[in-house]
N, C-alpha and C positions, 0 to 999 in steps of 0.2 A: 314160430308158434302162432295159432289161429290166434287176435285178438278181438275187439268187439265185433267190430265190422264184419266179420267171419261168420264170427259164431252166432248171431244174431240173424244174417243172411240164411245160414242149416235152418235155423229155427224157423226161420218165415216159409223157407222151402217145404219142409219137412210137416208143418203142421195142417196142411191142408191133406195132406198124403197120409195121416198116421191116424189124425182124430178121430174117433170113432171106430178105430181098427181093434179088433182084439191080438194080443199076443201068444200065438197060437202054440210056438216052440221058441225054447233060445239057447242055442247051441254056443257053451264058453269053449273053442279051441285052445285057448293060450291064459293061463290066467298070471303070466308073471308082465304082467304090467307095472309101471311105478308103485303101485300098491297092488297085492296077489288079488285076484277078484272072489270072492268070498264062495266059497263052495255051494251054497245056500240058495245062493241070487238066480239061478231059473227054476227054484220050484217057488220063489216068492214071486215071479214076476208072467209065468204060463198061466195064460186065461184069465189076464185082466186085461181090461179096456184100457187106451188110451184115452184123456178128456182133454188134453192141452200139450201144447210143448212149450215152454217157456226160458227163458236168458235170464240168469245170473251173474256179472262179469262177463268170465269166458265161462261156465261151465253151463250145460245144454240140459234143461229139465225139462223128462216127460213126466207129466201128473197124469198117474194111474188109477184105476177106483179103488177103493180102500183105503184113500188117505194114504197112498203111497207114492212113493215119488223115485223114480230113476235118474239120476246126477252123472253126467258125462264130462271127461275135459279132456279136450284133444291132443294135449299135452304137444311134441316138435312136431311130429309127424302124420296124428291122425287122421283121420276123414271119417265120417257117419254117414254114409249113403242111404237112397231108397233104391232096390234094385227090382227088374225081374228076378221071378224064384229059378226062373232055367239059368240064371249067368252063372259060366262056370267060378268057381270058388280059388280064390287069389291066396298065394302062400300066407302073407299075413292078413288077412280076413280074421281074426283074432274072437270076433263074439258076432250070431249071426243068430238074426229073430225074422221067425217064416208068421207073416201075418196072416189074418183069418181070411182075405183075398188073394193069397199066392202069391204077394210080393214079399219079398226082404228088407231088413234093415241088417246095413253091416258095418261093423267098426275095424277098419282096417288100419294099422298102423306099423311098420317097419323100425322104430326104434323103439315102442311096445315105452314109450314114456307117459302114456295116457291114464285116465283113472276111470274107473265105474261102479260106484256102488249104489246100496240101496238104500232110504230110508224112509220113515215117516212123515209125513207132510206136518208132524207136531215139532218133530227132530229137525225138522231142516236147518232152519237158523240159527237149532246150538251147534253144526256141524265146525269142524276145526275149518274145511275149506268155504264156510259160509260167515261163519258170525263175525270176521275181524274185518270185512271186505266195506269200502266207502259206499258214498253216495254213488249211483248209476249218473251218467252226465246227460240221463235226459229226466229225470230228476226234476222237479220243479224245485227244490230245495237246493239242487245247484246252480252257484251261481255264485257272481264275482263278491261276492261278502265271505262264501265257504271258502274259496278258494287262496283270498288273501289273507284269513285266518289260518290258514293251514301254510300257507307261505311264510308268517309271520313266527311258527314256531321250527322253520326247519333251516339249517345251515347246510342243505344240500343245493347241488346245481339244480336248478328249475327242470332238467331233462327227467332228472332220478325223481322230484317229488310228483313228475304230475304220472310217472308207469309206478307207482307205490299203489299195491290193490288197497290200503286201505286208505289210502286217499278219493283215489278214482278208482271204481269197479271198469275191468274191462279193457284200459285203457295201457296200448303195451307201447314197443319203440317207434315201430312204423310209422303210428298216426301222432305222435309225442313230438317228434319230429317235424311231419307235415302243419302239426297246427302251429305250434313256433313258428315256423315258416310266415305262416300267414298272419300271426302275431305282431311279427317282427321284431322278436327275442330268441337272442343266441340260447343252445343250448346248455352252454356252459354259464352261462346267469348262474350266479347266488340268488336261490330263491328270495331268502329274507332280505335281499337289496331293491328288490324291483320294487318299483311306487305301485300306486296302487289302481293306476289306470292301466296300466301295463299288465298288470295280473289280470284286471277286468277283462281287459282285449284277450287275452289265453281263454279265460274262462268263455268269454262270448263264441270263440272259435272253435273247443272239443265238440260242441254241437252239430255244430256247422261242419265242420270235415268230416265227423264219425259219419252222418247222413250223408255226404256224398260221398264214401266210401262204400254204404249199403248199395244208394243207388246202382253202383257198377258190383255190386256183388263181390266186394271185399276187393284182396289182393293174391294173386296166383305168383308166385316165384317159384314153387315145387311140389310141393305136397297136397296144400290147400286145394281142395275142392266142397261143391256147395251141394246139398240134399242131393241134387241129380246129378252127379259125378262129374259137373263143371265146372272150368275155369272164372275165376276171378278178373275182371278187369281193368281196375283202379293202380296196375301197376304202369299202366300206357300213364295217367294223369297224375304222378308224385309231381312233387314237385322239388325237393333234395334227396330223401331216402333212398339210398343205391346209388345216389349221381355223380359220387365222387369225379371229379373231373370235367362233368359235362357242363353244359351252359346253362344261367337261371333261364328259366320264361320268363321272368320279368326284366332281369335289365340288365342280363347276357352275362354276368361275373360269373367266373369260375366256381361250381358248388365244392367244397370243403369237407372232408371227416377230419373228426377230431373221439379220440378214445374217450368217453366219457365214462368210468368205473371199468367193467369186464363186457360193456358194451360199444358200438361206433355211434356219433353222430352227425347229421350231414347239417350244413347249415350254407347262408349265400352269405359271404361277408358285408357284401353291400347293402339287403336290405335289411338284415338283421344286428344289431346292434347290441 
């Protein structure tokens, strides 16, 4: 699943290519996605302007005129491209908008786990996938005081509390992982046991890795691709996530998974603790 670093990268792609576009057509092919997409949603959204694209979590907002707003989440398998309007048209191409310049946007997804609907930009914040969601972790409000408050009231392992969207917006296994890493706290930590320098260091790190996961434009493992139908890079520079087996970069010990709930995670036993 796209997590911030993804989705955030569409967003920065996509919003130089769309702002200013009007929505010309929007052809729904498939509307049984995670939620059916409202029958409704292309005569509310033909012939308005884009003004913005904007990141919530993971979910991908264009702000329309009229106080309206289009909410995307890429759910396992998505992708939201800008294309040529010639490129031929791909089996699950699922929702497809011909802009007032003859490009495309398309929401292609193969396991159709995605969401799209519409709202008002009054509605946003009461929406059920918006109001319960934490602080974003670039957030000036974030920060190792939030973090060890919310540590302080959870008996979960440290992995499970920092991918909880209502703790951290955004924030899924991948980089959960990576920033413990850098940490250097196991994943399977009891949150409510770490002191509280120890949480500060996680807390100073989501920053810090989510941003150099932009830089390289997320992570590509299969699906993931970015505004312009490319690959991700940050999967060359993990540094546990996936490694089962292979060797740290820092100081050669065998990386580890261990099942943490109904997910894996990788950790170095040497420099994590």
């Amino acid at each position: 699943m796209p997590e911030l670093p993804e989705v955030e990268t569409i967003c920065r792609g996509l919003r130089p290519l769309v702002s200013g576009r009007r929505l010309f057509r929007v052809e729904v092919r498939e509307r049984r996605l995670r939620s059916r997409v409202a029958p409704g949603i292309p005569s509310r959204l033909q012939g308005k302007a884009v003004l913005g694209v904007e990141r919530r979590g993971k979910y991908i907002l264009f702000l329309l005129e009229g106080e309206t707003v289009w909410l995307f989440h890429l759910g396992m398998s998505g992708k939201l491209i800008h294309v040529a309007g010639g490129r031929p048209r791909e089996k699950h191409d699922h929702i497809i908008v011909s802009l007032d310049n003859g490009h495309e946007l398309r929401y292609h997804d193969p396991r159709r786990f995605g969401l799209s609907l519409v709202v008002s930009r009054a509605g946003l914040e009461g929406l059920a996938q918006i109001r319960n969601l934490g602080l974003e972790p670039f957030d000036p409000r974030f920060n190792g005081d939030y973090l060890y408050a919310a540590s302080r009231a959870s008996r979960r392992r440290i992995r499970d509390l920092l991918i909880d969207q209502r703790i951290v917006a955004g924030l899924g296994n991948i980089y959960a992982n990576e920033i413990l890493f850098n940490a250097g706290v196991r994943p399977t930590a009891r949150a409510w046991r770490l002191g509280r320098a120890r949480v500060e260091r996680i807390a100073e790190m989501i920053p810090e890795v989510l941003q150099a996961a932009i830089r390289w434009c997320g992570t590509s493992f299969s699906d993931y691709r970015d505004a312009e139908d490319g690959f991700g890079e940050f999967q060359n520079h993990l540094a546990v996530y996936d490694r089962e087996g292979g060797k740290c970069r820092v100081c050669g010990a065998t990386i580890k998974r261990v099942a943490v709930g109904n997910r894996s995670a990788f950790y170095c036993p040497a420099c994590q603790k």
